[in-house]
C-alpha positions in Angstrom: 97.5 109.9 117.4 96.8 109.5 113.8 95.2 112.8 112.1 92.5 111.1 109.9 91.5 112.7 106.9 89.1 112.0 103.6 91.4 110.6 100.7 91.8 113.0 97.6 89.2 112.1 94.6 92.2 110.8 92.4 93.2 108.3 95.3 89.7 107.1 95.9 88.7 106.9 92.1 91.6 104.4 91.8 91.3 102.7 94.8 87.6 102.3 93.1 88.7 101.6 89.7 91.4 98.7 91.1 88.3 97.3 93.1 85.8 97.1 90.3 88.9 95.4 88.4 88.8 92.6 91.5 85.1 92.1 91.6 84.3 92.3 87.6 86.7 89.1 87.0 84.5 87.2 89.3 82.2 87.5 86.7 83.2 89.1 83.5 86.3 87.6 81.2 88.3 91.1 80.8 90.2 91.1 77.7 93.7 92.8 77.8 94.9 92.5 81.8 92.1 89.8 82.2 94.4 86.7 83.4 96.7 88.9 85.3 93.6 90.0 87.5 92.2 86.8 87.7 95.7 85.4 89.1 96.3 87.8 91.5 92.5 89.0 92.6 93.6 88.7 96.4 96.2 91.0 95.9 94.1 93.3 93.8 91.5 93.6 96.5 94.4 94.2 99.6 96.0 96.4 96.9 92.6 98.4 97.0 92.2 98.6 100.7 95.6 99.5 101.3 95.7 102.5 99.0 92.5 103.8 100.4 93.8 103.4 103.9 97.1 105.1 102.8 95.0 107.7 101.5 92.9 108.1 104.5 96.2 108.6 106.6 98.5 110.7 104.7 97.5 114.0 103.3 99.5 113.9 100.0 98.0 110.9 99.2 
């Protein structure tokens, strides 16, 4: 059984920070990393989810 525990505020703030990068090239042309987002958005948001989850399991993390 898997011992489940909140993620540390550094592991959440960038699993926020990579997720706001994902959803704000829908919309917004970002200059400097702009076309490297907007090629790989999929991976950007599974990127996301994955660190959060990661964070969620291990207690390092």
């Amino acid at each position: 059984m898997l011992n489940l525990s909140p993620p540390r505020t550094l592991t959440f703030l960038v699993s926020l920070v990579v997720i706001g990068l994902a959803v704000a090239s829908l919309w917004l042309r970002i200059p400097t990393i702009g076309p490297t987002v907007v090629k790989f958005r999929t991976w950007f948001f599974v990127g996301a989810y994955v660190l959060l989850a990661l964070g969620v399991v291990s207690k390092r993390l």
